[in-house]
C-alpha positions, 0 to 999 in steps of 0.5 A: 657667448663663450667658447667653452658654451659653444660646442661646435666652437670648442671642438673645433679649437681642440681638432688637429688640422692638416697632415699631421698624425693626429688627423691621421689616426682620427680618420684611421679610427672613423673606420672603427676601433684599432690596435697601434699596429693597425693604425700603422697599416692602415695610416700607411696604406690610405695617406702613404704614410709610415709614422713612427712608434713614438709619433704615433703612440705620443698623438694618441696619449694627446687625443686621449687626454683631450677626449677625442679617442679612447682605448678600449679593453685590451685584447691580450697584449694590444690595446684597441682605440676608438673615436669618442663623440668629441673625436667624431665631431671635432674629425667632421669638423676638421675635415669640412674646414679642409674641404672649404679651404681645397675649394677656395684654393682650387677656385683661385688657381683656377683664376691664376693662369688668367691673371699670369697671363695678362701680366706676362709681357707679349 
């Protein structure tokens, strides 16, 4: 089976992955529709994170263009974006495969003091 005939598979090749300000504004926007200046605020006050006009406005041209978000009628001089079903999928998907990798990074840390302390010399 190819990839582009596994959906799961493609959006998954087409999610962003880790801190980086895509994930950022899909997870912004899961919450429901938002202007730039929103995304702003709100990016900043759940990852403490302050992105600036063009890595902000350049991630969301990229997610358009990929059919992960889509900007909405403007509403005077703001234009709203909201995640498409793609961007809900590939978010989800991103995030279960961030979930998997904290759980196998947290078992293994939890195994490394043991293995740290039978190789320190007595």
């Amino acid at each position: 089976m190819s990839q582009s005939s596994n959906p799961s598979k493609a959006a998954r090749r087409r999610a962003p992955s880790g801190n980086d300000p895509s994930l950022l504004i899909m997870t912004s926007l899961a919450s429901g529709p938002k202007h730039g200046y929103g995304l702003f605020q709100d990016i900043e006050s759940f990852a403490g994170q302050r992105l600036g006009p063009g890595t902000l406005y350049g991630a969301i041209s990229r997610l358009e263009e990929r059919g992960l978000i889509e900007g909405l009628e403007p509403e005077g001089r703001t234009r709203p974006y909201r995640l498409t079903a793609a961007g809900q999928l590939a978010l989800q998907e991103t995030l279960a495969e961030m979930r998997r990798l904290l759980d196998e990074g947290t078992a293994r840390l939890a195994l490394g003091p043991r293995l740290t302390a039978k190789a320190r010399p007595a």
